[in-house]
PASEBA-1860 file (N, C-alpha, C; in nm, 3 decimals):
! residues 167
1> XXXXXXXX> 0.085/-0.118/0.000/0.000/0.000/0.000/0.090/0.124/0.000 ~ 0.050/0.205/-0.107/0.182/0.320/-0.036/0.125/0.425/0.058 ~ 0.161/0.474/0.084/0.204/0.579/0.187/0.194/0.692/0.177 ~ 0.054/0.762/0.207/0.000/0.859/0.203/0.020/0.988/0.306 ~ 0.102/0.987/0.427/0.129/1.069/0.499/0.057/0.987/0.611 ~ 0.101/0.909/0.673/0.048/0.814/0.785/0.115/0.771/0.859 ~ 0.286/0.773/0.794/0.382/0.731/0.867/0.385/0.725/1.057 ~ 0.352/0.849/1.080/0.304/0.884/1.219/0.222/0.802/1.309
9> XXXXXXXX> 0.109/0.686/1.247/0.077/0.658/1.314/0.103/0.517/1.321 ~ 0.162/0.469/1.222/0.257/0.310/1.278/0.333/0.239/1.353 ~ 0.335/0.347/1.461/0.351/0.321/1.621/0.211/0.264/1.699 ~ 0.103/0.283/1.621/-0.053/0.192/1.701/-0.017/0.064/1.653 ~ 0.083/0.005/1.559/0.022/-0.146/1.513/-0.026/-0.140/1.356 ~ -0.024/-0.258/1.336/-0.115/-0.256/1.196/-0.273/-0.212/1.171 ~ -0.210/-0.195/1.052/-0.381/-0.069/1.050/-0.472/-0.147/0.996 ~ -0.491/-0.329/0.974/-0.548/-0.360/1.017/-0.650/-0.413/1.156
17> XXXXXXXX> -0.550/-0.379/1.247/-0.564/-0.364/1.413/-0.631/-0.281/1.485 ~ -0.657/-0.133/1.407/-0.652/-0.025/1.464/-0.839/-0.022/1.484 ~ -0.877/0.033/1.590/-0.995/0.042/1.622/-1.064/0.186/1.501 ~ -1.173/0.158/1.480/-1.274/0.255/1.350/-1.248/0.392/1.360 ~ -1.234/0.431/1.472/-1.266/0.526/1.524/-1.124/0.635/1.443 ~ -0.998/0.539/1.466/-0.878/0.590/1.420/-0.818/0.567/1.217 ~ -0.925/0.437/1.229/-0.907/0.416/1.085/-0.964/0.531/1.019 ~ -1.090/0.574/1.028/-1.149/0.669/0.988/-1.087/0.809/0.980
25> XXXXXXXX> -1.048/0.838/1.119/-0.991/0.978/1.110/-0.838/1.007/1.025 ~ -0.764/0.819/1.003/-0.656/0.826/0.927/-0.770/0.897/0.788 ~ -0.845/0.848/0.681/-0.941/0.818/0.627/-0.934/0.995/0.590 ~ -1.019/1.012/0.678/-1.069/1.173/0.648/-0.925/1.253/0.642 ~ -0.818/1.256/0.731/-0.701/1.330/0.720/-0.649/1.331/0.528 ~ -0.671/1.184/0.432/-0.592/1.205/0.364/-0.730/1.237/0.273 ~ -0.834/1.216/0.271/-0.934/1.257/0.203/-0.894/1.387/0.140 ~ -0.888/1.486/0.198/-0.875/1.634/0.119/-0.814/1.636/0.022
33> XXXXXXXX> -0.679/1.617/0.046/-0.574/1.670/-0.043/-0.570/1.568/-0.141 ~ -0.656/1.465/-0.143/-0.672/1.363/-0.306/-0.788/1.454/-0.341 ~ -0.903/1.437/-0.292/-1.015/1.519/-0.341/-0.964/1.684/-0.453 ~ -0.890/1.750/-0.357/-0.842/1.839/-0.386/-0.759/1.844/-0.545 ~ -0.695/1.737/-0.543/-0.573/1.708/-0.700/-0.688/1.645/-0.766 ~ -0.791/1.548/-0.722/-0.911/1.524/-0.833/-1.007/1.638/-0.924 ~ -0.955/1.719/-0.781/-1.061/1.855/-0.907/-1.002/1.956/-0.956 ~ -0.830/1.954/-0.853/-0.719/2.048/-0.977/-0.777/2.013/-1.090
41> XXXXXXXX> -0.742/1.866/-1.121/-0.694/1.760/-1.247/-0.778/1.816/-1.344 ~ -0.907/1.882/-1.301/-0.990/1.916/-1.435/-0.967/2.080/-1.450 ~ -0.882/2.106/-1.418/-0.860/2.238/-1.429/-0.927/2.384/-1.364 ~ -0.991/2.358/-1.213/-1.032/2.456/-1.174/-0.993/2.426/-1.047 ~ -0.992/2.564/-0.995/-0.907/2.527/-0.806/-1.061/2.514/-0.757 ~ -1.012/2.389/-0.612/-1.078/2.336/-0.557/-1.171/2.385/-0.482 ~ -1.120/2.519/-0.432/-1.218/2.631/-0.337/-1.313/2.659/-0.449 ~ -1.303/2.749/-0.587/-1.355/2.796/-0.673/-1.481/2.727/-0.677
49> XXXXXXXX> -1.435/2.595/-0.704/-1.539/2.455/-0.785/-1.630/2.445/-0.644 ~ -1.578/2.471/-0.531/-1.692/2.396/-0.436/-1.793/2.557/-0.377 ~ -1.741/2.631/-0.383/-1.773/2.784/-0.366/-1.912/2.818/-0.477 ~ -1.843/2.752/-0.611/-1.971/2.780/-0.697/-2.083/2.665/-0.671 ~ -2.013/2.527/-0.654/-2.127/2.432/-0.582/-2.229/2.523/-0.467 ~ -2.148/2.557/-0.376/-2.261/2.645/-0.285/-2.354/2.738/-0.297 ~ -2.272/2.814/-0.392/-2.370/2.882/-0.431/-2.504/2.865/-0.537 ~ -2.492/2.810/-0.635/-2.588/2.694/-0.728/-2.721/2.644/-0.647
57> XXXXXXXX> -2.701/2.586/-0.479/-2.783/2.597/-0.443/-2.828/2.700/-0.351 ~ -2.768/2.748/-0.284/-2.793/2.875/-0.186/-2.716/2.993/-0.253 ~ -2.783/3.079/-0.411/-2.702/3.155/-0.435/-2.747/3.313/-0.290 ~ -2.617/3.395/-0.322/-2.675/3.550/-0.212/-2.654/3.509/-0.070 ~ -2.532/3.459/-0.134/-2.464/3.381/0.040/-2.352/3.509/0.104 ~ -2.371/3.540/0.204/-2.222/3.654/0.244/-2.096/3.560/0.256 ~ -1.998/3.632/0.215/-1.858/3.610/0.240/-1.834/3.513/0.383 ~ -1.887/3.567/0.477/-1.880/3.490/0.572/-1.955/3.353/0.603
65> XXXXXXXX> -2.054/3.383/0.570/-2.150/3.249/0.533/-2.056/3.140/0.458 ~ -2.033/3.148/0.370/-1.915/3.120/0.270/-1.835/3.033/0.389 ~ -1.775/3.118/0.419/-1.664/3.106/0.448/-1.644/2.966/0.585 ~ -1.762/3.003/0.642/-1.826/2.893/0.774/-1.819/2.782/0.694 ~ -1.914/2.754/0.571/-1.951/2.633/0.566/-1.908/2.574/0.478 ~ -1.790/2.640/0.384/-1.640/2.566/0.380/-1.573/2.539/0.445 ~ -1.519/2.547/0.519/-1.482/2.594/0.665/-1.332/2.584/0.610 ~ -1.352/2.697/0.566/-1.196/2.803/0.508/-1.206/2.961/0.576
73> XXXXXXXX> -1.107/3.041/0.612/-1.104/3.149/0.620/-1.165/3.232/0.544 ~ -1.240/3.361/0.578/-1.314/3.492/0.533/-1.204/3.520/0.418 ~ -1.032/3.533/0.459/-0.930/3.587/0.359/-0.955/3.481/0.229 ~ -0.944/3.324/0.253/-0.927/3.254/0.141/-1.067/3.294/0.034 ~ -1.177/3.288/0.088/-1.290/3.314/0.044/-1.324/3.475/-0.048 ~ -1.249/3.608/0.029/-1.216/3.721/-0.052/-1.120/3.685/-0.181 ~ -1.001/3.597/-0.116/-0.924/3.569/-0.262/-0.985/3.481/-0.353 ~ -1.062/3.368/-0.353/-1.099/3.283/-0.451/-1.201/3.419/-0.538
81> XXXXXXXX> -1.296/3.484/-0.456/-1.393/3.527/-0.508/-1.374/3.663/-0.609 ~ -1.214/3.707/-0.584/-1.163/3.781/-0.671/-1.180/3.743/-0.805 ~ -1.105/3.609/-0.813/-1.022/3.519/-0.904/-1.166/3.489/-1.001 ~ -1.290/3.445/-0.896/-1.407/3.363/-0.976/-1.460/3.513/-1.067 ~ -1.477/3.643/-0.944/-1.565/3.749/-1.040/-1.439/3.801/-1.155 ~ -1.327/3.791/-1.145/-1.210/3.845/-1.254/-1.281/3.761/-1.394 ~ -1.269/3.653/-1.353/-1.331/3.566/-1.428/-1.491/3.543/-1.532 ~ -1.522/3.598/-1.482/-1.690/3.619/-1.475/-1.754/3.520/-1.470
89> XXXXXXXX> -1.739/3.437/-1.320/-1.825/3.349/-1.292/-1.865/3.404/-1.131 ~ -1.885/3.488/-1.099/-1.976/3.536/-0.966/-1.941/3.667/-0.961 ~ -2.058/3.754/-0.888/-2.043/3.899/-0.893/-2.105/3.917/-0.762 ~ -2.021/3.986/-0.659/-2.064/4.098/-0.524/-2.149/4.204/-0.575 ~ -2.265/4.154/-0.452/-2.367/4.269/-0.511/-2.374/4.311/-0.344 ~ -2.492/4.442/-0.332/-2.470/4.466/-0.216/-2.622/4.442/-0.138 ~ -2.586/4.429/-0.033/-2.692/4.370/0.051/-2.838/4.457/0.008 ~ -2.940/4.415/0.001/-3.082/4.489/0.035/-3.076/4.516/0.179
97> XXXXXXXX> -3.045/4.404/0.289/-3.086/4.441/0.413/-3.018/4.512/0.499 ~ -2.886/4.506/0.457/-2.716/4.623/0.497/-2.696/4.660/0.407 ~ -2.671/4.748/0.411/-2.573/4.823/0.273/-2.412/4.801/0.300 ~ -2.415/4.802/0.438/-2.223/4.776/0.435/-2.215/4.626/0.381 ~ -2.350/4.516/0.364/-2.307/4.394/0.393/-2.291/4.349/0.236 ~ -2.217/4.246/0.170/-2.214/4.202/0.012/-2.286/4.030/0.015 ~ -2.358/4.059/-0.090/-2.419/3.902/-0.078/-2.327/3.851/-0.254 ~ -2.289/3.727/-0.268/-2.254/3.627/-0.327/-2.325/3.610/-0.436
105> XXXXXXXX> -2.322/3.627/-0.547/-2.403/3.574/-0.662/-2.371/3.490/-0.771 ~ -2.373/3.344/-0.797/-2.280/3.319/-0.945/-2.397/3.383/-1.052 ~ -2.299/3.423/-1.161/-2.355/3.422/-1.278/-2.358/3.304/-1.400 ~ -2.419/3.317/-1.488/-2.509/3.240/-1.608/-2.314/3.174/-1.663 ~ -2.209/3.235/-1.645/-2.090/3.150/-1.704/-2.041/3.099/-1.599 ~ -2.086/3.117/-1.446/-2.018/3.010/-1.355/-2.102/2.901/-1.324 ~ -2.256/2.925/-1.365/-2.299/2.797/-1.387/-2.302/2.692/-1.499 ~ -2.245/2.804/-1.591/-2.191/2.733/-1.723/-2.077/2.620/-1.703
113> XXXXXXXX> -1.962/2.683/-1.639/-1.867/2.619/-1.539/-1.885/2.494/-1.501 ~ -1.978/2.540/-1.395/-1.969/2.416/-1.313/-2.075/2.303/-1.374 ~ -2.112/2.347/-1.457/-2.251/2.208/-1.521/-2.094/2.173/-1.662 ~ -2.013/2.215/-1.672/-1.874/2.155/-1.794/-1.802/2.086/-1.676 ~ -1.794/2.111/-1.541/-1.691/2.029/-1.449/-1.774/1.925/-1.351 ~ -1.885/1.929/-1.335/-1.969/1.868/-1.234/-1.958/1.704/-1.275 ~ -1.989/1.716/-1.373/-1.998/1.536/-1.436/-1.842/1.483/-1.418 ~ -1.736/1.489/-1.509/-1.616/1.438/-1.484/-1.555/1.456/-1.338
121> XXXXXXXX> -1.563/1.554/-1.273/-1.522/1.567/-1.116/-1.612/1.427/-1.080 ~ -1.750/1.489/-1.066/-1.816/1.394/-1.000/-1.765/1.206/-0.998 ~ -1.743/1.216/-1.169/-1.737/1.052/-1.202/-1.591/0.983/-1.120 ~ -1.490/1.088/-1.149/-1.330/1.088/-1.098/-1.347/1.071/-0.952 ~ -1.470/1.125/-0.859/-1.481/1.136/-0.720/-1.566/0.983/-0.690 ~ -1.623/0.992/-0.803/-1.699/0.844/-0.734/-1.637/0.692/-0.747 ~ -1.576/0.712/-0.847/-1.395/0.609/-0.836/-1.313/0.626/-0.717 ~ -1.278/0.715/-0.687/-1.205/0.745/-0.545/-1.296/0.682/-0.399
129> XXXXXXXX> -1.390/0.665/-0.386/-1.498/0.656/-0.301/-1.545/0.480/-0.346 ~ -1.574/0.433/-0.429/-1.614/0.301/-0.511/-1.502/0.184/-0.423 ~ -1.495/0.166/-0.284/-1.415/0.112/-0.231/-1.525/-0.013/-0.134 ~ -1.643/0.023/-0.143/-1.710/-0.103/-0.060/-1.794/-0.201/-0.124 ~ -1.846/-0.311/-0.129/-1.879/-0.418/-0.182/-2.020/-0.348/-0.175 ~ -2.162/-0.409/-0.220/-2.237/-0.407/-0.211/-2.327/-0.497/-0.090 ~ -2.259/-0.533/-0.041/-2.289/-0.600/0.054/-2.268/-0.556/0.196 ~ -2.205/-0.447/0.166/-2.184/-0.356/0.326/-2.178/-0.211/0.303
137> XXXXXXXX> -2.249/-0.149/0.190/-2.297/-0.034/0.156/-2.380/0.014/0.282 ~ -2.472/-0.044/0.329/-2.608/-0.010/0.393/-2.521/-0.003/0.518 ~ -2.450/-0.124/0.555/-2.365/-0.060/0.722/-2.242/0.015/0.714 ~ -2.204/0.051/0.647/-2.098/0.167/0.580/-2.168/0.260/0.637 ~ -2.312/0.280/0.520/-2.399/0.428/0.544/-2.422/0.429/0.678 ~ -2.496/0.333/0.763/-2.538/0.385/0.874/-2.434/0.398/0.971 ~ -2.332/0.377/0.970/-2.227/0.396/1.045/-2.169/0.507/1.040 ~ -2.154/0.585/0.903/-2.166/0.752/0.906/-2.247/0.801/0.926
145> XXXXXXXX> -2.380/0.780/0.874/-2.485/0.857/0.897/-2.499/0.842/1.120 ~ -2.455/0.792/1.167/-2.449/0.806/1.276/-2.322/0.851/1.328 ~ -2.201/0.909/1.262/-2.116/0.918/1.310/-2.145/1.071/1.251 ~ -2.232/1.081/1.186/-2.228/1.265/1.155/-2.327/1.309/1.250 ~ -2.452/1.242/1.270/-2.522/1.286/1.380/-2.441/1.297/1.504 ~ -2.347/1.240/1.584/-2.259/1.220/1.672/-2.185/1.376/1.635 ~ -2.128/1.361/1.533/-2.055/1.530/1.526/-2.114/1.609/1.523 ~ -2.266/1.630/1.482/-2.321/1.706/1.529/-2.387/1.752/1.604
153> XXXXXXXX> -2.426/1.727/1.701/-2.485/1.682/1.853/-2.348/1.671/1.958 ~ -2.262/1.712/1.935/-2.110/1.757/1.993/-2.140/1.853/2.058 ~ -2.093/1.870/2.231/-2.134/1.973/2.231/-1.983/2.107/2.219 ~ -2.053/2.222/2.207/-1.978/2.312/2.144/-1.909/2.364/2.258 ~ -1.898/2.331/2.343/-1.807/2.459/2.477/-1.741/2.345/2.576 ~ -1.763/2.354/2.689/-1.676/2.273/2.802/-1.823/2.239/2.918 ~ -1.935/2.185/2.849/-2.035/2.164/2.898/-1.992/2.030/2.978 ~ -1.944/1.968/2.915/-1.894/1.791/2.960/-1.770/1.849/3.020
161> XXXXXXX> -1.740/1.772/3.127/-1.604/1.775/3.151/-1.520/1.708/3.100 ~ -1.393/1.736/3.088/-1.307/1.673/3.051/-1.290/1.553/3.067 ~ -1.221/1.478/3.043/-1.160/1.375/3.103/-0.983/1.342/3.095 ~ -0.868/1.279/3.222/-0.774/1.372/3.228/-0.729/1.440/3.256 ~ -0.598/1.467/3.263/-0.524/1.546/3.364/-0.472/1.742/3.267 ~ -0.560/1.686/3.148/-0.538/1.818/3.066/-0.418/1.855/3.014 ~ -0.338/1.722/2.994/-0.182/1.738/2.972/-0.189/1.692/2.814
END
């Protein structure tokens, strides 16, 4: 198997050994940065492509909105959105309900865009992912689908105590 940036954790044992909990988070750690070269590969940066995904369905999103639920920085989100309106695939318009505030808009060539990159990304992403039998699809799913309810139902502050000496 090669060696994706994991080296670090072959001090637990074989990663057939390793309890879900850690396989997974190996899992998600290298997730990005393949995802990421899958949608270089078609020639648009990865923020851009998922920025106009967001907006497609929630267009008149603020910068910050944006920016949360990528969960990239306000700065990365001003720079992509340079790059997309230079481009003419989204245009800052200004709020109806603030005037200081800018809402997010793609236009008619960034949905042009993304309906020319959506299919091949998509197909290239679902090869990357095409890793479980059909026979353990359904406990795959419910095993995330409960492991995202779990992250989300987290609670957000220091409601739980710790556990530990906090070292």
């Amino acid at each position: 198997m090669r060696n994706f940036g994991i080296d670090d954790l072959k001090l637990y044992g074989p990663m057939e050994e390793w309890p879900v909990g850690r396989l997974f988070a190996a899992a998600s750690r290298l997730a990005g940065p393949v995802v990421w070269r899958i949608v270089e590969k078609h020639g648009i940066s990865p923020a851009g492509y998922f920025l106009l995904r967001l907006l497609i369905v929630e267009d008149g999103l603020r910068p910050g909105e944006v920016a949360k639920r990528l969960h990239v920085t306000p700065a990365t989100v001003t720079s992509v959105v340079d790059t997309l309106e230079r481009n003419g695939h989204v245009r800052r318009e200004p709020s109806h309900r603030d005037r200081r505030g800018v809402m997010l808009r793609i236009t008619d060539s960034g949905r042009r865009l993304l309906a020319e990159k959506s299919e091949p990304i998509g197909r290239d992403l679902g090869r990357l992912y095409d890793v479980v039998g059909e026979e353990d699809v359904e406990a795959v799913r419910r095993f995330l689908l409960r492991l995202i309810e779990r992250f989300e139902n987290y609670p957000h502050d220091n409601d739980e105590e710790a556990e530990g000496d906090g070292a």
